[in-house]
C-alpha positions as CSV (number, residue, x, y, z in Angstrom):
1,X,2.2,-13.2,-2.6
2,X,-0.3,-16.1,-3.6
3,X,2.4,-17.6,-6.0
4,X,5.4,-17.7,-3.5
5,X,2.9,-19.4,-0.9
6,X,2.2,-21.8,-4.3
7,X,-1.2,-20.9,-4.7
8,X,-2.1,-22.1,-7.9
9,X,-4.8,-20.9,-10.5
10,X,-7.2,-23.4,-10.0
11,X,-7.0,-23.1,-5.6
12,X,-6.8,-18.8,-6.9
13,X,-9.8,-19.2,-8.4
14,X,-11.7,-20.0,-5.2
15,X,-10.8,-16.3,-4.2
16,X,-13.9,-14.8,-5.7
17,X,-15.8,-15.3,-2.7
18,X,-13.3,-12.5,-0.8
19,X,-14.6,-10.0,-4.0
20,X,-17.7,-8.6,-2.0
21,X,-15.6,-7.6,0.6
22,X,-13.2,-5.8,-1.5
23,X,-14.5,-2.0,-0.8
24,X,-13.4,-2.7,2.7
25,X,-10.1,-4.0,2.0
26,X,-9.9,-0.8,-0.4
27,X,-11.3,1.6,2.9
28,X,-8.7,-0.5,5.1
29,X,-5.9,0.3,2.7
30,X,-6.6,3.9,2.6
31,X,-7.0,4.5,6.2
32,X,-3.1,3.0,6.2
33,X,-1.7,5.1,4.0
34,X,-3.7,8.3,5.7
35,X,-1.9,7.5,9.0
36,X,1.6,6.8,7.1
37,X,0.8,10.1,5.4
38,X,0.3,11.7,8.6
39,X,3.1,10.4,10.4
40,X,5.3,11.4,7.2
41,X,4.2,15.0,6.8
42,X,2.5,16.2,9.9
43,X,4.2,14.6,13.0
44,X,7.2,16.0,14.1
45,X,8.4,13.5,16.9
46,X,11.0,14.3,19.1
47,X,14.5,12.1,17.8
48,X,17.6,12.2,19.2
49,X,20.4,13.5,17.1
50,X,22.1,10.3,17.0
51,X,19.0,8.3,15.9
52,X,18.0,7.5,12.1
53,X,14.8,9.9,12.2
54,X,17.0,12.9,12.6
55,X,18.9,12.5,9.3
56,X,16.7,14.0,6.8
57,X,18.0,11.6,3.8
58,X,16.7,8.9,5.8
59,X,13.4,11.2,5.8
60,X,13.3,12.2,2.2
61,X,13.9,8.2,1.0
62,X,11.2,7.2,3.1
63,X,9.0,9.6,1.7
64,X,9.8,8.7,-2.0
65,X,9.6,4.8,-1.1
66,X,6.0,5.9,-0.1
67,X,4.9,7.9,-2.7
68,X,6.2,4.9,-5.0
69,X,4.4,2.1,-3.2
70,X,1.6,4.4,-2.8
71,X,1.2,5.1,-6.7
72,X,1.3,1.3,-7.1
73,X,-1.1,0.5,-5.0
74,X,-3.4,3.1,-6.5
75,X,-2.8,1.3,-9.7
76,X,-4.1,-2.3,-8.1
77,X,-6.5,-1.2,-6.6
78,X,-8.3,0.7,-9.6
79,X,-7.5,-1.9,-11.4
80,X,-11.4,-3.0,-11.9
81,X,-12.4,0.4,-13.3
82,X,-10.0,0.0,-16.5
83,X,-10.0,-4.1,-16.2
84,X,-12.8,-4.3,-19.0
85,X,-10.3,-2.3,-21.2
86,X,-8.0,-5.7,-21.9
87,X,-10.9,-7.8,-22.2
């Protein structure tokens, strides 16, 4: 995201100062994908049966796209836990 706004390295570098806030970034993350969980696999809203929710493909890819976004971000985010691994 920093590249296409054409953040550079040496403006990217300034970033350390957001690194002590990082385990609430982290906590904020979760909490998201808790509630997309949730609204995944435990709520059953009410759809229409003309509407997109009541098509269970439309279901089932939205589930996959989240379990694929969510292993990713898993992945970033313990990123400095195995960082010192490539140094």
């Amino acid at each position: 995201m920093l590249v296409i706004l054409g953040v550079g390295g040496a403006w990217g570098s300034r970033l350390v100062a957001l690194e002590p806030l990082q385990p609430y970034f982290v906590a904020a993350a979760l909490t998201f994908f808790c509630f997309a969980f949730y609204r995944l696999y435990r709520s059953q809203e009410a759809c229409a049966p003309d509407e997109a929710c009541a098509l269970p493909a439309v279901r089932r890819r939205q589930r996959v796209i989240f379990w694929i976004v969510s292993a990713f971000a898993a992945t970033l985010m313990s990123f400095p836990l195995y960082a010192p691994l490539f140094y």
